[in-house]
C-alpha positions in Angstrom: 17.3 8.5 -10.6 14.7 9.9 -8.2 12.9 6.9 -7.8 16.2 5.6 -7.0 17.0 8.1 -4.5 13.7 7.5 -2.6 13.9 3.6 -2.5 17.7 4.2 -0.4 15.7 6.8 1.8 14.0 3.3 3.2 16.7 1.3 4.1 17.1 0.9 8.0 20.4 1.2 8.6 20.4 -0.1 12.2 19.2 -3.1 10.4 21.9 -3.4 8.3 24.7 -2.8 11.1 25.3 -6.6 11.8 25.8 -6.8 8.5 28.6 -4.0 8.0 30.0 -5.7 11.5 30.6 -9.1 9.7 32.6 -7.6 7.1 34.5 -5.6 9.3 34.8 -8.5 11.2 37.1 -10.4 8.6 39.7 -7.7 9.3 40.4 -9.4 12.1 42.2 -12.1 10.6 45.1 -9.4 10.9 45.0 -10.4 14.8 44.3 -14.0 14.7 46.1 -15.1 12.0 45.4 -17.4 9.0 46.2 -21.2 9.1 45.7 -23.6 6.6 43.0 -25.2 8.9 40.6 -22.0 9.2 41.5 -21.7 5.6 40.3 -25.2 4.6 37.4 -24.9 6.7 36.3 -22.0 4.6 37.2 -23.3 1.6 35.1 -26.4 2.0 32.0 -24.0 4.1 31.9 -21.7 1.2 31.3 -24.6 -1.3 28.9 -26.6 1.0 26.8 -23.4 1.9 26.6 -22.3 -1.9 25.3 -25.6 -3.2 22.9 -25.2 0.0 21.5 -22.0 -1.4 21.4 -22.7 -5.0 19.2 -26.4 -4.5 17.9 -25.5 -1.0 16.9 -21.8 -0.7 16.6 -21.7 -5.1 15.5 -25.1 -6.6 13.5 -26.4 -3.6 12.0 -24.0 -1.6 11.9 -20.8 -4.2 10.8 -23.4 -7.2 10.2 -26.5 -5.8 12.2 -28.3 -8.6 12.3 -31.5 -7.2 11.0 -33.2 -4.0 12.5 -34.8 -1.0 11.5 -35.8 2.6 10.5 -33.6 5.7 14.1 -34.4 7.1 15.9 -33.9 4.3 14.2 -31.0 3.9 14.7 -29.4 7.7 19.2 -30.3 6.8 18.8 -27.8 3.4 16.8 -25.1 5.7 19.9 -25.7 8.3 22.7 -25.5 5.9 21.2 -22.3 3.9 20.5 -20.4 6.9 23.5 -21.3 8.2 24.8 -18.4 5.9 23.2 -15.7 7.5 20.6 -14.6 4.5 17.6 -14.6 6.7 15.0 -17.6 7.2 14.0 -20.0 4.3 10.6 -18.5 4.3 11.8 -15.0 3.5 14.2 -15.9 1.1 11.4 -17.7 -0.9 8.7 -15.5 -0.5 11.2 -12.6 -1.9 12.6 -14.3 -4.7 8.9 -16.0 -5.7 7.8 -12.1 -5.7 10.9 -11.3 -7.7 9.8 -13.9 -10.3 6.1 -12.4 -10.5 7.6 -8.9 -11.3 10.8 -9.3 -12.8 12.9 -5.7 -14.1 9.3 -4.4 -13.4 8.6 -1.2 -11.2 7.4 -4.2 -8.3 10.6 -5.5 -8.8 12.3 -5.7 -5.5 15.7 -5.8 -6.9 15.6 -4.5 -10.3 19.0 -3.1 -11.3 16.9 -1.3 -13.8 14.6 0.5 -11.8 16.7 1.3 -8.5 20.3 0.9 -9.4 23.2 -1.6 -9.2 24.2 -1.0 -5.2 20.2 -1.1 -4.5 19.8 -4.3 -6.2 23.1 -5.9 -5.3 22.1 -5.0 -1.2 20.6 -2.6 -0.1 16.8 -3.6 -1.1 17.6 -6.6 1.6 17.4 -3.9 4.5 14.8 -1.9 3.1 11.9 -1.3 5.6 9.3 -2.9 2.9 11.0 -5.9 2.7 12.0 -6.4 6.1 8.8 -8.9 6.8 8.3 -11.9 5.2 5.0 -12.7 3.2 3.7 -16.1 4.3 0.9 -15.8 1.6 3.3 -16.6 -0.7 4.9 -19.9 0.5 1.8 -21.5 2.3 3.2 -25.0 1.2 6.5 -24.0 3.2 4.7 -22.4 6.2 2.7 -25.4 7.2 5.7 -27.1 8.8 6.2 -26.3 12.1 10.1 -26.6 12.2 10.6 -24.4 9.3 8.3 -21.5 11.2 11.0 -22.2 14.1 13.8 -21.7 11.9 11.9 -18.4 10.3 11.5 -17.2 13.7 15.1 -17.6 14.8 16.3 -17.3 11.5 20.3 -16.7 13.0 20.4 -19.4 15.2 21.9 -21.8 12.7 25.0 -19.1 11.4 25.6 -19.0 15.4 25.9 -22.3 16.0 28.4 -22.8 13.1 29.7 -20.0 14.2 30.7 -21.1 17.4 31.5 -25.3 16.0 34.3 -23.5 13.5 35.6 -21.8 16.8 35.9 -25.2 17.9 37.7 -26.7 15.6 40.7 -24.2 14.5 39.8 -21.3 17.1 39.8 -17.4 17.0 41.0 -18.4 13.3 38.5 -20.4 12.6 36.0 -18.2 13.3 37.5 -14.7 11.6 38.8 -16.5 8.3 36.8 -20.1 8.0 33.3 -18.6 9.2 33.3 -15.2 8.3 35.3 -14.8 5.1 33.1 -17.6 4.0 29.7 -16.2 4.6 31.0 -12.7 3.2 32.0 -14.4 -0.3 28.6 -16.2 0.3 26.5 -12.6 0.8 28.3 -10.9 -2.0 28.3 -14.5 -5.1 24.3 -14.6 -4.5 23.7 -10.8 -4.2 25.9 -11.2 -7.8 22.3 -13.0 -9.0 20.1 -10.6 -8.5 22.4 -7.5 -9.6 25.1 -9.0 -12.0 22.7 -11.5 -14.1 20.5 -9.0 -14.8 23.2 -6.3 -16.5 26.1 -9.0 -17.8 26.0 -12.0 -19.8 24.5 -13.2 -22.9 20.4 -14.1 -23.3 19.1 -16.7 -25.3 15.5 -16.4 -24.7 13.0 -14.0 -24.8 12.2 -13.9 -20.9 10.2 -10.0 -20.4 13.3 -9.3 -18.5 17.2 -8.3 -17.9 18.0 -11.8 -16.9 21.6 -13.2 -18.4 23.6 -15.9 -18.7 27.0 -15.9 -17.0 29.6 -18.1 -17.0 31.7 -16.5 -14.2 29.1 -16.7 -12.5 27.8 -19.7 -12.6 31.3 -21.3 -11.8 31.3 -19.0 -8.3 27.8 -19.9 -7.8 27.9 -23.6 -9.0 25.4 -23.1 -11.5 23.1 -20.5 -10.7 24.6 -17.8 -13.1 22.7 -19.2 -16.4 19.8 -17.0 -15.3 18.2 -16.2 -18.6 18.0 -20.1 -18.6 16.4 -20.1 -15.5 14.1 -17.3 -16.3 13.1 -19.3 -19.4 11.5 -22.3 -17.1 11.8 -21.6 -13.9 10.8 -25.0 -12.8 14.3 -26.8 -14.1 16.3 -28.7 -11.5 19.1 -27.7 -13.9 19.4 -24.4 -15.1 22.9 -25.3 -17.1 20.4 -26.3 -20.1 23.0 -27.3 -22.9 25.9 -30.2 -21.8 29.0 -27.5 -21.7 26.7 -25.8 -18.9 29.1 -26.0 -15.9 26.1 -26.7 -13.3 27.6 -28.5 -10.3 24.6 -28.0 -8.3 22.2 -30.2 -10.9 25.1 -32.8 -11.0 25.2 -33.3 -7.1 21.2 -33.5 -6.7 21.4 -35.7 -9.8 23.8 -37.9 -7.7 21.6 -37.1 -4.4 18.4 -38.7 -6.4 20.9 -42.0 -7.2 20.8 -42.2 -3.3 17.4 -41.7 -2.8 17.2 -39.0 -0.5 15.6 -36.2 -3.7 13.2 -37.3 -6.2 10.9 -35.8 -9.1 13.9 -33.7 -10.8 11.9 -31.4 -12.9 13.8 -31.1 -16.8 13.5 -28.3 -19.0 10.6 -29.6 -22.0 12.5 -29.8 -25.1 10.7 -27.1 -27.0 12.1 -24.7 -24.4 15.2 -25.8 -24.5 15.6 -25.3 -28.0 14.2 -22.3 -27.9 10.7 -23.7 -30.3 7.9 -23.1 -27.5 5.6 -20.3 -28.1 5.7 -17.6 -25.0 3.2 -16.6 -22.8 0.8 -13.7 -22.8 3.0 -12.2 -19.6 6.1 -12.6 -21.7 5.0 -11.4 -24.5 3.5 -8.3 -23.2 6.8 -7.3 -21.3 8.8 -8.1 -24.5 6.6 -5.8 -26.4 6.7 -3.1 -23.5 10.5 -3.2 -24.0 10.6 -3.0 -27.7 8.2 -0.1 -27.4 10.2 1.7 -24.9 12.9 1.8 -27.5 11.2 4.7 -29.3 10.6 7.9 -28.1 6.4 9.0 -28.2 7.2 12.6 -27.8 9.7 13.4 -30.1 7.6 11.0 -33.0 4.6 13.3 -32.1 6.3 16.6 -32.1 8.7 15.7 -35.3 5.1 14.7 -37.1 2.6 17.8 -36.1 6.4 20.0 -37.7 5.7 18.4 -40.4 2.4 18.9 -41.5 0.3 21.2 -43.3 -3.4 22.7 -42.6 -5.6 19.7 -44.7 -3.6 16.9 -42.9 -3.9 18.6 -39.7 -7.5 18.8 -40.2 -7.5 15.2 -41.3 -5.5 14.0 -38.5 -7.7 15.4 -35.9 -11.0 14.2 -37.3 -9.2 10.8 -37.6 -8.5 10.8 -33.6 -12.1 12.3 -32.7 -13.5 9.7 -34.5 -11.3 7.1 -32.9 -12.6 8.0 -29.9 -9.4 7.0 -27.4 -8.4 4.3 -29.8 -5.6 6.8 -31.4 -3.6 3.1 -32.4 -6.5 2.4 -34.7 -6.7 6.0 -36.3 -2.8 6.2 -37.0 -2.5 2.5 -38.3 -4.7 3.6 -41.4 -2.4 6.5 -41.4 0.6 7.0 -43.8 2.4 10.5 -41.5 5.9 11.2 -41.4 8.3 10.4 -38.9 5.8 7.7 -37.8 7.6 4.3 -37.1 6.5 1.6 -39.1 5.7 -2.1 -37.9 9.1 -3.5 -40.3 11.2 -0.8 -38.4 9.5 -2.3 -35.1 10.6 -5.7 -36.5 14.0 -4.6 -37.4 14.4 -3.7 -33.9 13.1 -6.6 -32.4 15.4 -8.9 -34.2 18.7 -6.8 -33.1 17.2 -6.9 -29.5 15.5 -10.1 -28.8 16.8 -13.8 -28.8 15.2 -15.9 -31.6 11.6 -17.3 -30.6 8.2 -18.2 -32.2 6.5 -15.9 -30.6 8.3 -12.4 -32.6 5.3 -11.4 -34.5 3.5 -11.5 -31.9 5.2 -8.9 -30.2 6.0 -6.8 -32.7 2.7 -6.8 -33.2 1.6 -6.0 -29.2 4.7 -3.2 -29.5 3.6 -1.4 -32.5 -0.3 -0.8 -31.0 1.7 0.3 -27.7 3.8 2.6 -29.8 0.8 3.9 -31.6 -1.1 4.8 -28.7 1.0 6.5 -27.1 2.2 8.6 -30.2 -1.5 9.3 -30.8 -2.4 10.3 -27.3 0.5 13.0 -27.5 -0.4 13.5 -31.3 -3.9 14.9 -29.5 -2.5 17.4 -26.6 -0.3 18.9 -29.6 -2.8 19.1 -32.7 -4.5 22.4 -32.5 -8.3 22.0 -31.8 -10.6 23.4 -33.9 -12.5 26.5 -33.1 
């Protein structure tokens, strides 16, 4: 797509050298070997560093899903920017955007709007998102230390860089740091690009967000994203018992300890999919179901269709509607024109079942309407 196209035109690729380097990197292992040491390290860094994004960079600072103390607090910054995904203040500013504009055109990684590789990567070295926005995560930038970290956002991947060196060598390094952070880079980016195309949804959300159980088990948790997209709030995002959500469980057993505190539940009405949604929701739902009909081709199949009186009828219908065409068409019986049932019809294949059903159908069908009616006006003839 052309939007597409223009969105890759921003990335700067010097930018996004290191990060071509690190993957290149792990080729090295066919000098340095792989022991079972630099592979144990990696084992056990890759499942330490993905519970540190998923309840530090995610739960806590993204969504503030529970609370905990300033040190605590300063270890999760440490460990999740220990994998190389830029400073805790960037990753939540980004993904607090994302949540704002979800599969919108504001989007920053919409697979919908700018493609699968886009949203997967590339978006993370584009020019526009290169800075982050402190306005969004004023109750993150008020602590000095985690300004420090933003500001020398690598300093933490270096120095475990440089300890798994230490411990099992050149090895060490190549398979236990480096393999690691690449399997790291490419389960998140999996969120943002994966979630949103594969898996199953079980609530109406306004967006692409899925549920998926492959990747939640990579992730520890993170993959039911329609859950999390449902109430974004949760601690747990694996809402039903079966939900393989290793990520709640340890924080669950953290909070035993007391080192977090305030875990934030789903409210049962969400849950079981009984809570009414909100205007936002609703209104992207609506654009969705909308966007399943074509304006254009309704308008042209219905002016084909009609004869001189209805013509006339139609256009003193619309003049008198005066740029509300959505009120002049609903009194309307024309041909070709979708009805609200076939709008419901639709809905119920598309959506996931919620309260809140009639009311977009009923947002949808004024959408549709309009827009039919503002095309039915450029192609009725005008009177003369």
């Amino acid at each position: 797509m052309a939007g597409g196209r223009a969105a890759h035109g921003d990335i700067a690729w010097p930018a996004a050298l290191p990060f071509v380097l690190v993957h290149l990197g792990c080729l090295a292992a066919l000098w340095t070997g792989v022991t079972w040491q630099a592979l144990a390290l990696g084992f056990g860094l890759y499942w330490l560093r993905i519970f540190a994004i998923g309840a530090g960079y995610h739960r806590y600072f993204s969504h503030r899903a529970y609370a905990t103390s300033r040190a605590f607090q300063f270890v999760l910054a440490v460990l999740a920017q220990s994998t190389a995904q830029k400073s805790v203040l960037w990753w939540a500013s980004m993904h607090r955007h994302h949540h704002a504009h979800s599969d919108t055109a504001q989007d920053v990684h919409s697979p919908r709007h700018r493609g699968f590789l886009y949203s997967h990567v590339g978006w993370i070295f584009d020019r526009r998102y290169d800075s982050a926005d402190l306005a969004k995560v004023p109750d993150l930038a008020r602590y000095p230390e985690l300004r420090w970290l933003h500001r020398f956002e690598l300093v933490p991947a270096f120095v475990l860089a440089g300890l798994c060196f230490l411990i099992a060598g050149w090895s060490g390094l190549v398979v236990g740091f480096l393999w690691s952070t690449v399997l790291l880079y490419h389960a998140t980016f999996c969120i943002n690009s994966l979630a949103h195309v594969r898996g199953s949804r079980r609530y109406v959300t306004g967006d692409d967000s899925r549920n998926n159980a492959l990747l939640a088990v990579i992730t520890m948790g993170e993959g039911w994203h329609n859950n999390h997209h449902a109430w974004q709030a949760s601690v747990r995002q694996g809402f039903r018992w079966w939900e393989y959500d290793p990520t709640f469980w340890l924080l669950k057993l953290l909070s035993w300890l007391g080192l977090v505190w305030d875990l934030k539940a789903p409210p049962r009405p969400v849950v079981q999919n009984e809570q009414r949604l909100g205007a936002r929701v609703i209104a992207r739902a609506a654009e969705q179901l909308a966007a399943q009909f074509n304006p254009e081709r309704i308008a042209q199949a219905i002016v084909a269709t009609l004869h001189a009186p209805d013509i006339s009828a139609l256009q003193e219908a619309l003049a008198r509607a005066r740029g509300r065409a959505s009120e002049a068409l609903a009194g309307l019986h024309l041909p070709h024109l979708p009805s609200r049932e076939e709008l419901l019809a639709e809905a119920r294949a598309r959506f996931a079942r919620t309260p809140s059903l009639d009311d977009i159908v009923d947002r949808a069908h004024d959408l549709l309407l309009a827009a039919v009616g503002t095309r039915l006006a450029a192609h009725v003839p005008q009177r003369t």
